[in-house]
C-alpha positions as CSV (number, residue, x, y, z in Angstrom):
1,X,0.0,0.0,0.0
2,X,1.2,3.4,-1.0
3,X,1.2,6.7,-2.0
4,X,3.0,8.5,-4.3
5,X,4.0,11.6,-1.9
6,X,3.7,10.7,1.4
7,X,5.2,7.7,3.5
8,X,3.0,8.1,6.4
9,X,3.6,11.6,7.7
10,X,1.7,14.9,6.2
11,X,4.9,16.0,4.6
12,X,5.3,15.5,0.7
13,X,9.0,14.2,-0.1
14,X,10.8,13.9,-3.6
15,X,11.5,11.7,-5.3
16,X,14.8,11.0,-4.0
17,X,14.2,10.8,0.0
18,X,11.1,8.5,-1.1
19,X,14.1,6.6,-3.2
20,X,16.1,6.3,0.2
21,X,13.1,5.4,2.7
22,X,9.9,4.7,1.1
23,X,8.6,1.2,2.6
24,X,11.7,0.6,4.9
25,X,12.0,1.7,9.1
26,X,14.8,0.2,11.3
27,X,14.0,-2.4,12.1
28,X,12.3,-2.8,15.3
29,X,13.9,-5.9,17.4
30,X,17.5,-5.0,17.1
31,X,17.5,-1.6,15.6
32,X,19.0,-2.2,11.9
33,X,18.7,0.6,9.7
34,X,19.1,-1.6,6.7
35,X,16.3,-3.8,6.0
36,X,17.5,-7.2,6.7
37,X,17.4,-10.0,4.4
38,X,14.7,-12.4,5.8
39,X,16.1,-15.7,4.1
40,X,13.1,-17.7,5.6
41,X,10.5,-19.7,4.6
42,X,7.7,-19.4,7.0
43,X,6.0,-17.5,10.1
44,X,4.4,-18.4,13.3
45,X,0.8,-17.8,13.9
46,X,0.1,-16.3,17.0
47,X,-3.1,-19.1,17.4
48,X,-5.6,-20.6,15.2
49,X,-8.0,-18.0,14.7
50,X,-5.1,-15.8,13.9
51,X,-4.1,-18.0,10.8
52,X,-7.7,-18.7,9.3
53,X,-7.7,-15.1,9.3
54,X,-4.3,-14.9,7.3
55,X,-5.5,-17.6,5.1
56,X,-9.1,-15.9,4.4
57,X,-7.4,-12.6,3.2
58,X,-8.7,-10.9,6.5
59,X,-6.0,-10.0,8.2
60,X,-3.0,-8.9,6.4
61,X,0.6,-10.3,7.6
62,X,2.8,-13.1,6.2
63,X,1.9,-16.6,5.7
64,X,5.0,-18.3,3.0
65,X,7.5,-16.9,1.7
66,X,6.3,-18.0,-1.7
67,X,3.0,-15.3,-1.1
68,X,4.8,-12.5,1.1
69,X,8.0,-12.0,2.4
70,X,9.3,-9.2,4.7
71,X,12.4,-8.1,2.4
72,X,10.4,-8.3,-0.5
73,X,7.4,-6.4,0.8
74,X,9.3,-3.7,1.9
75,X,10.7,-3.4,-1.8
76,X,6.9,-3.7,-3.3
77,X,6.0,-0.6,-1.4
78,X,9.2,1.0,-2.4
79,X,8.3,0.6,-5.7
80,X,4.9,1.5,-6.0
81,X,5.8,4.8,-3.8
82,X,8.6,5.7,-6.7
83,X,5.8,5.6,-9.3
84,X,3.2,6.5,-7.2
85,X,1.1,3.7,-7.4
86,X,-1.3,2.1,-4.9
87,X,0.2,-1.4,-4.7
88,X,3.5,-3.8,-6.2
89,X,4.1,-7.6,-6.6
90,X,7.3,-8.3,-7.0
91,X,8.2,-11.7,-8.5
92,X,11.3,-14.0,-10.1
93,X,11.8,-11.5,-13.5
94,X,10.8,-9.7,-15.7
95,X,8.5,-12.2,-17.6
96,X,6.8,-13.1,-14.3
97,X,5.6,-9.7,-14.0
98,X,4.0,-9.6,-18.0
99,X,2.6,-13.3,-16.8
100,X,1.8,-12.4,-13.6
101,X,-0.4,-8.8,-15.1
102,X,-2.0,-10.8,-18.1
103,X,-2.9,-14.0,-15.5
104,X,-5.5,-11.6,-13.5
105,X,-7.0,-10.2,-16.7
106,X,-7.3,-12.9,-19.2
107,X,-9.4,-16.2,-20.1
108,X,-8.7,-18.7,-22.3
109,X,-9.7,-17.7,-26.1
110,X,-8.6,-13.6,-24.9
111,X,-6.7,-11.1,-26.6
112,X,-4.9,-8.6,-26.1
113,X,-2.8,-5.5,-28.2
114,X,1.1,-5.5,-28.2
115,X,4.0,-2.7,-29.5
116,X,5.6,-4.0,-32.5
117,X,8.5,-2.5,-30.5
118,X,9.2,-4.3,-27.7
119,X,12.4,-6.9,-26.2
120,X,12.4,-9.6,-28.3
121,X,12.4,-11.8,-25.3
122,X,8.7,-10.5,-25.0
123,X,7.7,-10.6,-28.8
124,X,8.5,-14.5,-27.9
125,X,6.5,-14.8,-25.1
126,X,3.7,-12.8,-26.3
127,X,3.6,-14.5,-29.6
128,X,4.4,-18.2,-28.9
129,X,4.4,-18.9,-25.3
130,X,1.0,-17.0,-24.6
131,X,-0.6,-19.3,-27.2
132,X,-0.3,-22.3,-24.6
133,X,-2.5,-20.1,-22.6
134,X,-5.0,-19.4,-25.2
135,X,-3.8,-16.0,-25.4
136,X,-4.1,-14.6,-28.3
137,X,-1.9,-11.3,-29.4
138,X,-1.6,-8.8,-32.1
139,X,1.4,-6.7,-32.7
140,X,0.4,-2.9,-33.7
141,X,2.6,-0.2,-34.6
142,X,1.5,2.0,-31.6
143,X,2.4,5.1,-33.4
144,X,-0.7,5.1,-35.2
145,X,-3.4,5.5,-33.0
146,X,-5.6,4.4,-35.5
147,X,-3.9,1.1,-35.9
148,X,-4.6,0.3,-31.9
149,X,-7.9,1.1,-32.8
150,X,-9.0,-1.2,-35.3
151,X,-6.9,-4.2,-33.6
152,X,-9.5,-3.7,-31.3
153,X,-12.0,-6.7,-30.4
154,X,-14.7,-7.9,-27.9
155,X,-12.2,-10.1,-26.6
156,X,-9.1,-7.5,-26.0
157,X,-8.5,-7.3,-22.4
158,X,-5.2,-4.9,-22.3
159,X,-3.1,-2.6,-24.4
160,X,0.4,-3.2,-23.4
161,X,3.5,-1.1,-25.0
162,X,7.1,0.0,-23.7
163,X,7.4,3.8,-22.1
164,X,10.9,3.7,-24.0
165,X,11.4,0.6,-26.4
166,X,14.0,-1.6,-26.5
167,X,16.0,-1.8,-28.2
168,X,15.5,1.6,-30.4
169,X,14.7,4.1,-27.8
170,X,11.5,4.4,-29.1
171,X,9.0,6.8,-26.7
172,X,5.5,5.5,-26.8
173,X,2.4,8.3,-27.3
174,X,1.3,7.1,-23.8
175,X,-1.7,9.9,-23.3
176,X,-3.1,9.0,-26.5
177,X,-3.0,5.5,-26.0
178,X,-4.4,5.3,-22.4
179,X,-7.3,7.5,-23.9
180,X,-7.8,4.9,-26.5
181,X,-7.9,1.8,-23.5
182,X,-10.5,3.9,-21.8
183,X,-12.6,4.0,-24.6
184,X,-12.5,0.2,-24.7
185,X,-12.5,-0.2,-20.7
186,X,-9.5,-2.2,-20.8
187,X,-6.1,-1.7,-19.0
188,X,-3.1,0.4,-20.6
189,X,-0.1,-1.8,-19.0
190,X,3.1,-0.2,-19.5
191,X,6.8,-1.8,-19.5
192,X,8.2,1.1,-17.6
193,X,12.1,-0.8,-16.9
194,X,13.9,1.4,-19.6
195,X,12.7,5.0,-17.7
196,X,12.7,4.0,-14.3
197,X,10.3,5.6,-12.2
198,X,13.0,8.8,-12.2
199,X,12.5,9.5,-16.1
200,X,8.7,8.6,-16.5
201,X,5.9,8.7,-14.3
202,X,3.5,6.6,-16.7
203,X,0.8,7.1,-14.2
204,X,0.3,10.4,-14.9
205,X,-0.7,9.9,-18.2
206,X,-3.1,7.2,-17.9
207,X,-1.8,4.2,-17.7
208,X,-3.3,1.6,-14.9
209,X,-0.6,-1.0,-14.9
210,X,3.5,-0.8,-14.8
211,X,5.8,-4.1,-15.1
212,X,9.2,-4.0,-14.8
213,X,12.0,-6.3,-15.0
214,X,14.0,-5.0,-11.7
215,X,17.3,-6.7,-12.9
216,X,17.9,-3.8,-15.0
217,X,18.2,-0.2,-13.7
218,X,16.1,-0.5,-10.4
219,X,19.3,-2.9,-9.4
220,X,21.7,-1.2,-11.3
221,X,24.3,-3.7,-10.7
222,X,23.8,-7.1,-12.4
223,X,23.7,-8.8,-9.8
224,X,20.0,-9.5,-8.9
225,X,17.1,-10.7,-11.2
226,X,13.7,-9.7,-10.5
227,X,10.0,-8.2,-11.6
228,X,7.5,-6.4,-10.2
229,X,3.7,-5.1,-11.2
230,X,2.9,-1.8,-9.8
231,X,-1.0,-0.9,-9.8
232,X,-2.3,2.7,-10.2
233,X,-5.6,1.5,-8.2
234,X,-7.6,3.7,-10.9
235,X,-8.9,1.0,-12.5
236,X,-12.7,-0.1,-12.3
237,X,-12.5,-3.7,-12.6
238,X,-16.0,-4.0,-12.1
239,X,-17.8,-1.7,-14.4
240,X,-17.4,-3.6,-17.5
241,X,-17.9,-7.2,-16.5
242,X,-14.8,-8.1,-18.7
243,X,-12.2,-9.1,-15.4
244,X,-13.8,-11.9,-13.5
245,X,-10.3,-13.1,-12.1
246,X,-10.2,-9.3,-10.3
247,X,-14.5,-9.0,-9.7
248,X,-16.1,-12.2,-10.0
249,X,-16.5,-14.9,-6.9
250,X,-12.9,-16.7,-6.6
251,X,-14.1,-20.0,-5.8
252,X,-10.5,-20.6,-3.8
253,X,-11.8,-18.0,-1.3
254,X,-15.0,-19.1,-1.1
255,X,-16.8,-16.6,-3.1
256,X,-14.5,-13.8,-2.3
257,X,-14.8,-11.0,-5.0
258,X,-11.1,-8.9,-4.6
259,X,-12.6,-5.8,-6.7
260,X,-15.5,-5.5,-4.2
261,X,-13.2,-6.0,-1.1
262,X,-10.1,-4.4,-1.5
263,X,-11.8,-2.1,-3.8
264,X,-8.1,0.1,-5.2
265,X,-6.5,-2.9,-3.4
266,X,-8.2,-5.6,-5.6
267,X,-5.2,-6.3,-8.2
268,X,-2.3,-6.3,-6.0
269,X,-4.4,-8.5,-3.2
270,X,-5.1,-11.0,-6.1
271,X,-1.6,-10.9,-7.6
272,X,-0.3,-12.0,-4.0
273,X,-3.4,-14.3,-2.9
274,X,-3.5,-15.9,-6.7
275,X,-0.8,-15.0,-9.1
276,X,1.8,-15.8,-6.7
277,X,0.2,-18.7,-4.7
278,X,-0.3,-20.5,-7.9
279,X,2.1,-19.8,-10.7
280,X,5.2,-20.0,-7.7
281,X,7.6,-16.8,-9.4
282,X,8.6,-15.1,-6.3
283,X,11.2,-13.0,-5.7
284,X,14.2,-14.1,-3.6
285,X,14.4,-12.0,-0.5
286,X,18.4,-11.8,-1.2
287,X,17.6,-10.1,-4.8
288,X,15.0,-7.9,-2.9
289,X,17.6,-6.7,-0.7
290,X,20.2,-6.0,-3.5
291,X,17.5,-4.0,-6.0
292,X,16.0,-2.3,-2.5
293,X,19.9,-1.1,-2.7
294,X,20.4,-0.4,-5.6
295,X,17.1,1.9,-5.5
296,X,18.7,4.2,-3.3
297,X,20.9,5.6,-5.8
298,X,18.7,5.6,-8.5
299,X,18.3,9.3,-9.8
300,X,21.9,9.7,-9.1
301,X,22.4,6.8,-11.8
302,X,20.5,7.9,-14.2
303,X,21.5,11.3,-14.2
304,X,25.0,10.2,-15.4
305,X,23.4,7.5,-17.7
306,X,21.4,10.4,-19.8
307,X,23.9,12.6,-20.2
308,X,26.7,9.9,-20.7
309,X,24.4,8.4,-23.4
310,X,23.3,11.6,-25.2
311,X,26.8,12.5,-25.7
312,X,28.1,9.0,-27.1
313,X,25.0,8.9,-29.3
314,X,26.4,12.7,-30.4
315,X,29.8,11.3,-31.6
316,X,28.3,8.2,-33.3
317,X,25.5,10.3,-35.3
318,X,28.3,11.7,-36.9
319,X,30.8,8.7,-37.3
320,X,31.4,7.6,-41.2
321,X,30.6,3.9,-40.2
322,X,27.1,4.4,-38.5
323,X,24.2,5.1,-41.0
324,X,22.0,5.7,-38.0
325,X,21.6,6.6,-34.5
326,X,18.0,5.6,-33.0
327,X,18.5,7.9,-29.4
328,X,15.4,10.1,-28.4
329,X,17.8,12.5,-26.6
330,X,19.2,13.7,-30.1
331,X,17.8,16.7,-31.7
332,X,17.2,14.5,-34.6
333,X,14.9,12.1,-33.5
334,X,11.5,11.6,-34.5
335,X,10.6,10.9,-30.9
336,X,12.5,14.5,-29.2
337,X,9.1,16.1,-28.7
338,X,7.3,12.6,-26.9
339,X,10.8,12.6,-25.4
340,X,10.7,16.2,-24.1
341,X,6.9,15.6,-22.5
342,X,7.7,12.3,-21.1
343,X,10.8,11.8,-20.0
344,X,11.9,15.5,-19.1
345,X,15.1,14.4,-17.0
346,X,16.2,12.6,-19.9
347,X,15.5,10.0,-22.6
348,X,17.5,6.9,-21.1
349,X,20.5,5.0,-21.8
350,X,19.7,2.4,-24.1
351,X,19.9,3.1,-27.9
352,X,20.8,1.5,-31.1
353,X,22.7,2.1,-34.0
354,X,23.0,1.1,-37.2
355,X,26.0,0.3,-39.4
356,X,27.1,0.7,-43.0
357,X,28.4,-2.6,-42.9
358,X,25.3,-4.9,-42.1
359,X,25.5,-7.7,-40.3
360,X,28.6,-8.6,-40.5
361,X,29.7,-5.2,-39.1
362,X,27.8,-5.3,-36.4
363,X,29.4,-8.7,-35.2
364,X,32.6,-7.5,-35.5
365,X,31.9,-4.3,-33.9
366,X,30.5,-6.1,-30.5
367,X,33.7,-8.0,-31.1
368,X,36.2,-5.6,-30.9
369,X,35.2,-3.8,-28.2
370,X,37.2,-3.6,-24.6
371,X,35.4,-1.7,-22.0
372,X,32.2,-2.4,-22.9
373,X,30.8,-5.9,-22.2
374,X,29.2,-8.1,-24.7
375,X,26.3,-9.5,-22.9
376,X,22.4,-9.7,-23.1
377,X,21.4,-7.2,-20.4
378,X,20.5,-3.5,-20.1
379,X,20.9,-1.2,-17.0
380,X,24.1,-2.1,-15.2
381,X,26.6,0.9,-14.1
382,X,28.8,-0.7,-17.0
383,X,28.3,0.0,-20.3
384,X,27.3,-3.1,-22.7
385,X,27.0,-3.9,-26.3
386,X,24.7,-6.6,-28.0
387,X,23.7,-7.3,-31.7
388,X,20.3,-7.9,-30.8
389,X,20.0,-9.8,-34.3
390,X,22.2,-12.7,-33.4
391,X,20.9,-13.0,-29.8
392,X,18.0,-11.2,-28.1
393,X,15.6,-10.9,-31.1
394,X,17.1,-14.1,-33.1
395,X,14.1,-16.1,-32.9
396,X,12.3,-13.6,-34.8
397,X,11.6,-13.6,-38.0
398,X,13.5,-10.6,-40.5
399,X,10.4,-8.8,-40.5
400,X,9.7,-8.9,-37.3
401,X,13.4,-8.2,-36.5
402,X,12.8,-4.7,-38.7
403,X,9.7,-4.2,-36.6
404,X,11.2,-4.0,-33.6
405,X,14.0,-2.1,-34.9
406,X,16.5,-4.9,-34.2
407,X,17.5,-5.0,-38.4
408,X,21.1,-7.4,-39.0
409,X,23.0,-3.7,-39.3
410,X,21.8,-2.7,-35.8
411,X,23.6,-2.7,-32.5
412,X,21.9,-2.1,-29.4
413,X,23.8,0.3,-26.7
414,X,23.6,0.0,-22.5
415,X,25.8,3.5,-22.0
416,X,27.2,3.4,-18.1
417,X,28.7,5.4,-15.7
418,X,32.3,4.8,-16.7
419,X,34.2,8.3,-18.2
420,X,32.7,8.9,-21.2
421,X,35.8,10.0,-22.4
422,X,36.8,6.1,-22.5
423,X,32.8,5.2,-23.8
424,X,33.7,7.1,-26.8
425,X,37.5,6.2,-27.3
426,X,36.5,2.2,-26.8
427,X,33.6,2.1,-29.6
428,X,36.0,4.3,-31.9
429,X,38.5,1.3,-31.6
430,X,35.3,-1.4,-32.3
431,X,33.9,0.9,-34.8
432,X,37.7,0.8,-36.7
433,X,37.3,-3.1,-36.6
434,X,34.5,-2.9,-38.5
435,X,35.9,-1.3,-41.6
């Protein structure tokens, strides 16, 4: 539970004090100012009536680790305090928290509306793992509204797009397309892991839910993989009669209906009481602890990832081996003006480029780097190189590859914290490889 200002006093705090305390207080036995790391399974009841009421949802407190943990809740509310939501889930990764949003909304035989632009990792899921499911998906350009539209059927439960795409630091129109999901009465559910809660506040513009894969910037350090689902509370589950996973009897709880008791509490209670009970992907307490650290220096991070980033994507837009440079903090980009209203602190780290030398290039390039790191992961205080072709998109066909932006000439950028001086000096020496 949480708020997006406050964290229990009448005061309203920034961003960065909420950073540093939101959802954690010493802790009470011994003092600890750090949240501990509760590496444990299970808790005592004080008697029996005390765990019926647990296990009928009246009471809140913590049952099993697999459901609610200590460590981990105190990173949920963290989390939905930084993007000033009403409640989180956090879970095992990133695809637990798109599997963990769609399992509350959809039935078999649903649908729902995908970015063409999205982590190929999810393109898979959507597109072939969902199916299992009886999920069905279509991918939409989401720059034309219109397009969103008319994928529209009676069966769509969600829109779901990236605040800023990867790999192509694309910025998604997100006012337009929450007020397109309103229309329909369906969710806007927004990847927010590229932004951070520091760069966009996706809230604000209408969407109702954020996943994000925590392993990236939230941690900062590559050391910790995680998700988490963060829900506005705005959303009336009820009015439509299209969610009855969120506002129909839940025959587990004999007849509970989550909408109509936890009213702006009904998602996150069933994400916990259902999504997490029965699919299993929780969160280690350990990786809790690590991203609940690396939270605490988040605007600090990203601060020095924006401008690091805008100024490498600067030397390579004028580089004779790079055709292109897709970065949304360039005064080139078709996306500066969604950039400029929606991520005003900056337009991320993650870009790609694309080189005169195709394919082949762009393996060597990732090749012949030093500093960086060729690895499949965004958001470390490192900076890393992919060719997003030959790894994170290459189950995809080469149209869908285009789609996303993820071409055989493009390389996909993680700019870190290192001197950018030796950034730019390092892919000048990979970029000379390639000739």
């Amino acid at each position: 539970m949480s708020d997006k200002k406050s964290m229990g006093k009448s005061r309203e705090y920034g961003f960065e004090t909420r950073m540093i305390h939101a959802g954690t207080q010493p802790e009470p036995v011994t003092g600890a100012r750090q949240t501990p790391i509760f590496q444990n399974t299970s808790y005592v009841f004080h008697d029996a009536d005390h765990a019926a009421s647990l296990f009928n949802l009246q009471t809140f407190g913590f049952i099993y680790s697999r459901l609610t943990n200590p460590t981990v809740a105190a990173l949920e509310e963290r989390l939905a305090n930084l993007e000033g939501g009403r409640g989180g889930t956090c879970c095992a990764s990133g695809h637990a928290s798109q599997i963990l949003a769609f399992f509350a909304l959809m039935e078999p035989g649903d649908h729902f509306i995908a970015s063409t632009r999205l982590y190929g990792g999810s393109i898979t899921q959507f597109g072939k793992t969902f199916k299992k499911f009886d999920w069905q998906v279509d991918f939409v350009d989401v720059d034309d509204p219109e397009a969103v539209r008319r994928a529209l059927t009676p069966k769509t439960k969600a829109i779901f797009v990236e605040s800023l795409a990867n790999p192509g630091g694309v910025v998604s129109d997100l006012e337009a397309l929450a007020a397109i999901a309103r229309e329909a009465e369906i969710p806007l559910i927004v990847d927010n892991t590229m932004a951070t809660p520091y760069l966009c506040q996706p809230f604000d513009w209408g969407a109702d839910l954020i996943v994000h894969s925590t392993t990236k910037f939230l941690s900062g350090n590559g050391t910790s993989v995680g998700g988490a689902v963060i829900d506005s509370g705005n959303f009336d589950w009820t009015a439509s009669g299209k969610f009855p996973g969120l506002a129909a009897p839940e025959p587990a709880y004999h007849g509970l209906n989550f909408h109509e008791t936890f009213g702006d509490m009904a998602f996150t209670m069933q994400a916990h009481a259902v999504g997490l009970r029965d699919l299993g992907a929780t969160m280690a307490p350990m990786h809790a602890f690590q991203t609940l650290l690396g939270t605490e220096t988040l605007s600090l991070r990203m601060e020095r990832h924006c401008a690091n980033a805008k100024q490498v994507a600067e030397f390579l837009e004028g580089h004779p081996a790079v055709a292109w440079v897709s970065c949304a903090a360039l005064a080139s980009s078709p996306y500066r003006a969604l950039a400029e209203k929606y991520l005003p602190r900056g337009a991320g780290s993650v870009f790609t480029l694309g080189l005169k030398g195709g394919y082949e290039a762009g393996v060597k390039m990732v090749e012949g780097c030093e500093l960086f790191s060729h690895l499949a992961n965004i958001g470390d205080v490192r900076s890393l190189i992919l060719h997003p072709a030959s790894t994170t998109h290459r189950q995809l066909s080469e149209e869908q590859q285009a789609a996303a932006g993820a071409g055989p000439e493009v390389v996909r950028l993680s700019i870190g914290l290192e001197t950018v001086e030796d950034i730019i000096a390092d892919l000048e020496l990979a970029l000379a490889a390639t000739a």
